[in-house]
N, C-alpha and C positions, 0 to 999 in steps of 0.2 A: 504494500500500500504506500502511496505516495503523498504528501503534503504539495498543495499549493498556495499560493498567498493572493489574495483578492488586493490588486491594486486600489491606488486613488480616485482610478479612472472607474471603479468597477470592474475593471475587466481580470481573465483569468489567462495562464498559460498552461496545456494543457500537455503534459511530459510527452518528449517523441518518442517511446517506447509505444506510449497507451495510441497516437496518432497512426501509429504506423501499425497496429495490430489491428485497429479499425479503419485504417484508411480513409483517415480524414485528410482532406485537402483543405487550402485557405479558403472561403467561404462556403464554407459547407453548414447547414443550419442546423442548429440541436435545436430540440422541444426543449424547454426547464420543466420537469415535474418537482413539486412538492409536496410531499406525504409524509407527517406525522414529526417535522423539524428539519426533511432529510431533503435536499434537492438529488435531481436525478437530472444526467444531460445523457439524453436520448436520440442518437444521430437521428434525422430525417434519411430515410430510401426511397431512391425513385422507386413508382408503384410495379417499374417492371420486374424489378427484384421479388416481389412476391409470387408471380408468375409459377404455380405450380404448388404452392404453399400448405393447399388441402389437398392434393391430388387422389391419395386414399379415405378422405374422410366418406364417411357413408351418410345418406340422406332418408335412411329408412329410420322411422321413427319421430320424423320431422311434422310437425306441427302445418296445419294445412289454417287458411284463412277463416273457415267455416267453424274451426275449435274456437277462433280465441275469443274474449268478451268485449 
């Protein structure tokens, strides 16, 4: 685990270890979550990367419009 230091400006640097394992480039957007004190920086993916994502999920047991209330 790495420390970082939140500048004057706000802003953060982000270790080249962790950059280069996710392949972050210079303007690449994180989400900021926050839950429960904790932020969380969660790269954005283009939507083609999910391309495949459920490819085995099954649809049987799925809830049809006429169930719901």
């Amino acid at each position: 685990m790495q420390t970082v230091t939140l500048s004057t400006k706000y802003q953060l640097v982000i270790p080249r270890d962790v950059r280069q394992r996710l392949e972050l480039e210079p303007g690449a957007k994180l989400t900021v979550v926050e839950k429960g004190g904790i932020l969380y920086l969660v790269p954005e993916r283009p939507i083609e990367e999910m391309r495949g994502i459920a490819r085995k999920t099954s649809v049987k047991g799925l809830r049809e419009k006429k169930d719901r209330h």
